[in-house]
C-alpha positions as a Python dict, from the first residue, in 0.01 Angstrom:
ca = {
    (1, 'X'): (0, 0, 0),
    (2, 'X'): (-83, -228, 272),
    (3, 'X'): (-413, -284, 431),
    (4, 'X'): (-235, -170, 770),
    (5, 'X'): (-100, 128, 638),
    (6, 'X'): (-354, 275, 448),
    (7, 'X'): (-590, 215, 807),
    (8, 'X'): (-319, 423, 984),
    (9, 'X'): (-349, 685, 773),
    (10, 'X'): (-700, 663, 679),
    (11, 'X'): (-803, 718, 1095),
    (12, 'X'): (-566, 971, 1134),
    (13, 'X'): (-696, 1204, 859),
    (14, 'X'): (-1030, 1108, 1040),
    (15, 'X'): (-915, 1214, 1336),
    (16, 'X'): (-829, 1538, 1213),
    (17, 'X'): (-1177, 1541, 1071),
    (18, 'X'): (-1362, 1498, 1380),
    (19, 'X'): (-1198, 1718, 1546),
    (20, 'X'): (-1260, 2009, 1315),
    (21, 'X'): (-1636, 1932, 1337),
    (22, 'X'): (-1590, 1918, 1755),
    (23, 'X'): (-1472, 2307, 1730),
    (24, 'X'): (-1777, 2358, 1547),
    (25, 'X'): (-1586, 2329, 1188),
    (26, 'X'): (-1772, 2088, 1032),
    (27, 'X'): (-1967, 2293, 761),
    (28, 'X'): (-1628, 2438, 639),
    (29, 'X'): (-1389, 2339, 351),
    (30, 'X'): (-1131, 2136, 395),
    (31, 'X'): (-747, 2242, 315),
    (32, 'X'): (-622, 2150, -4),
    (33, 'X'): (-325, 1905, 130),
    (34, 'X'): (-637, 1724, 330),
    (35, 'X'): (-836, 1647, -35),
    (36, 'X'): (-518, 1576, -160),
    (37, 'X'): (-490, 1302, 102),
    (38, 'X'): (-849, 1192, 78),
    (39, 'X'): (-759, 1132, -257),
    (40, 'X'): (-478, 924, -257),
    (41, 'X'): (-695, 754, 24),
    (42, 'X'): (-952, 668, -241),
    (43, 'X'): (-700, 557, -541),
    (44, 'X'): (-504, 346, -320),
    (45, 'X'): (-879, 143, -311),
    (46, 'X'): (-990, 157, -686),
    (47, 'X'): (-1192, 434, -605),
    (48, 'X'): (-1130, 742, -794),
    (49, 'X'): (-1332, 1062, -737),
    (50, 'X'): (-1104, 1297, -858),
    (51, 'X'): (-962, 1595, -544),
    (52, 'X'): (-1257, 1783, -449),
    (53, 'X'): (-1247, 2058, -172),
    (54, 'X'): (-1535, 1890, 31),
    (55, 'X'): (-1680, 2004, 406),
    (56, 'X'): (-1502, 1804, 698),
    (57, 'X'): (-1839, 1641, 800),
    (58, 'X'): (-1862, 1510, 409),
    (59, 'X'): (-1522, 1378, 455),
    (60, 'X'): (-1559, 1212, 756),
    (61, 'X'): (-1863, 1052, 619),
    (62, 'X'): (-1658, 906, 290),
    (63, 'X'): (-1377, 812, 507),
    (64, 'X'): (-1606, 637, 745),
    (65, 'X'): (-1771, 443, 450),
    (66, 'X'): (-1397, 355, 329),
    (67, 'X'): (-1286, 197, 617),
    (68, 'X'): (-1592, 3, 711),
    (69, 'X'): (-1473, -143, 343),
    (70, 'X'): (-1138, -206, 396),
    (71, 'X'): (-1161, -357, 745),
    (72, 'X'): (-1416, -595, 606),
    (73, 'X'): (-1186, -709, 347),
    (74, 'X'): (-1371, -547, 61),
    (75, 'X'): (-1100, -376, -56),
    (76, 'X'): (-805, -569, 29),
    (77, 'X'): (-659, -614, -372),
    (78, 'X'): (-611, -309, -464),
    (79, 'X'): (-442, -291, -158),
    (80, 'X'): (-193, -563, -23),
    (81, 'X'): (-235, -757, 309),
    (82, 'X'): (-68, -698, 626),
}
């Protein structure tokens, strides 16, 4: 996956995030297809956690973390540039 792609879909899952913690969801699990996401998210960097059901504020956090990595190049092989 590219570096460009997996931003694209890393801040849009964020987005979704933040949202559910602006409606006051934050403290609530997320869905299944959104870990599932999060997941592939994580593999696609070398990072494997396994798919855990976690609150949207804890997955905002990790995907916050993640993309602070990958914009600063940290993470660029696994994934390719561009």
């Amino acid at each position: 996956m590219t570096v460009s792609a997996w931003l694209k879909k890393a801040k849009k899952l964020l987005e979704t995030f933040e949202y559910e913690i602006s409606i006051k969801n934050g403290s609530k699990k997320m869905t299944m297809a959104q870990a599932t996401t999060l997941n592939e998210l994580q593999h696609e960097i070398g990072s494997h956690h396994g798919i855990k059901q976690v609150t949207y504020k804890e997955g905002a956090q990790t995907l916050v973390e993640m993309i602070a990595m990958v914009e600063a190049g940290r993470k660029t092989p696994p994934l390719t540039a561009g």
